[in-house]
C-alpha positions, -999 to +999 in steps of 0.1 A: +000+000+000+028+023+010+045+023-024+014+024-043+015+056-024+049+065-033+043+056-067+012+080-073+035+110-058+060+105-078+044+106-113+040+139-128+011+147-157+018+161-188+009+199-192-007+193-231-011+230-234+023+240-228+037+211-243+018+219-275+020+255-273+057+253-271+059+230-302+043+252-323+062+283-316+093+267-319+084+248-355+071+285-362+104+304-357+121+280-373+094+282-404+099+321-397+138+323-396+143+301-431+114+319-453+095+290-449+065+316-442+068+352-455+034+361-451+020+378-417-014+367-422-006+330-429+017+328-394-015+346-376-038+323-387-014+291-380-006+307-348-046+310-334-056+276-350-022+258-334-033+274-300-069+264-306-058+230-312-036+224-283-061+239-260-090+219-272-062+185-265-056+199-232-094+202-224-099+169-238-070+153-217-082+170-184-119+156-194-104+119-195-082+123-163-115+134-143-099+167-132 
């Protein structure tokens, strides 16, 4: 019982949201710093959809974890 215990305090959930969040911005500089995107409007509109995805997994995640 004791390490079941242990075992449950020792695991750590992953934060979808920042996870995905960060994953985006850092495939976007990238896409940014080589010209792989030149236009303002098509990194805007990646940008709010990427967010809106990784929140919606986030929300989706917490939903399934009961919290």
């Amino acid at each position: 019982m004791a390490r079941d215990v242990e075992r449950v305090r020792r695991l750590h959930r992953t934060d979808w949201m920042a996870l995905l969040s960060g994953t985006l911005f850092v495939v976007l500089g990238i896409l940014v710093v080589t010209r792989g995107i030149t236009d303002a409007l098509v990194l805007i509109g990646l940008t709010v959809v990427g967010l809106a995805f990784a929140g919606m997994v986030a929300i989706i995640a917490r939903a399934i974890r009961g919290k």
